[in-house]
N, C-alpha and C positions, 0 to 999 in steps of 0.2 A: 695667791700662789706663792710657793716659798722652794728654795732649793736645800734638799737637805744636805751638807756639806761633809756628813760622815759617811760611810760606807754601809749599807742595811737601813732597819726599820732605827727610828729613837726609843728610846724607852718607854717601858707604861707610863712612869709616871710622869713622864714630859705628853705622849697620848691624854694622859687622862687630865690635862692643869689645858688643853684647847675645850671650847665649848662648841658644841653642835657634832655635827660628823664630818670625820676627816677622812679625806682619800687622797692614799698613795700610791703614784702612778712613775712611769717612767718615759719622760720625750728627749727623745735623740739618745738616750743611755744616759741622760741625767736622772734621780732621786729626786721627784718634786713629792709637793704634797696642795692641795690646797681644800678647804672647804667647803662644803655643798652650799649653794646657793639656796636660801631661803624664799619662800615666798613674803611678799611684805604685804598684799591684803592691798593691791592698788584697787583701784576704783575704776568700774569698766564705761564706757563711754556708753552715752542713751540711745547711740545708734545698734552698739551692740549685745545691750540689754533686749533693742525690740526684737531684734532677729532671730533669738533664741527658743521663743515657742518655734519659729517656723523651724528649725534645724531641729527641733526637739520630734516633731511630727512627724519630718522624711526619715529621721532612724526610727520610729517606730513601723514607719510603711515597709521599710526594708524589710523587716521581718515577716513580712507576709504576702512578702513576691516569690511566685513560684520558681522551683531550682531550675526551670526550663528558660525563662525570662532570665534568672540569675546566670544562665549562659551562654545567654546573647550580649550581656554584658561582659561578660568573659572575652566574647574574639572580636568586643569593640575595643575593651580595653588592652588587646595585646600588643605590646611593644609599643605604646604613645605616654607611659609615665603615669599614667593616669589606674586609681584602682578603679573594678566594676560599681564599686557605691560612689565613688566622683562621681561617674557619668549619670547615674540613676540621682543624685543630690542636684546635678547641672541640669538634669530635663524634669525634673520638679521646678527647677528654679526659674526656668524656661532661658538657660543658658548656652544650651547647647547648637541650635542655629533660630536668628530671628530673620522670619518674611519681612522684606523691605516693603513699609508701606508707603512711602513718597510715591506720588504717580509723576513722574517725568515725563510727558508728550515728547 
C-alpha cells in the first residue's frame, strides 16, 4: 500500500513502469494505491484435498432440489446469517443437530 502525496491520479507513465494491477482507492480522504494481491499456487492441505469430492457432490444435489424444498430453506434461513445452501451443505453433512448417543442411566 502507498500513499499518493500528489493531488489526483499519477501519470500513465508512472501507471504503466508498476507490474501487475493497481488499485486506486481513497481511506479517510487520503489517495492510496496498492496492488492486487496475487495468488501464489500454495499447496492445500490433504485434509482438504479429501473433502472436495464430497463438497463437489452437495453442489451438484443442489441443483436438483425442488423450488418447494428450496423454500423451506428459505424461512429456516431467515434472519440466522446463514444462506438456504448452508443449511442444505450442513444436513448433507449431518451438521445440523446430532442424537446423543451415550445412554446415561
Amino acid at each position: 500500500m502507498g500513499i499518493l502525496l500528489q493531488k489526483g491520479l499519477p501519470a500513465m507513465s508512472i501507471i504503466d513502469g508498476f507490474k501487475g494491477t493497481i488499485d486506486f482507492y481513497y481511506y479517510m480522504d487520503i489517495p492510496c494505491f496498492r496492488k492486487w494481491p496475487e495468488n501464489k499456487g500454495r499447496s492445500q492441505t490433504p485434509a482438504s484435498v479429501a473433502q472436495q469430492p464430497a463438497f463437489a457432490y452437495v453442489s451438484q444435489l443442489w441443483q436438483d432440489v425442488s423450488p418447494f424444498v428450496k423454500e423451506a430453506y428459505d424461512s429456516l434461513a431467515f434472519n440466522c446469517g446463514l444462506h438456504r445452501k448452508d443449511w442444505f451443505t450442513r444436513g448433507y453433512y449431518g451438521l445440523i443437530y446430532r442424537y446423543p448417543t451415550d445412554y446415561t442411566p
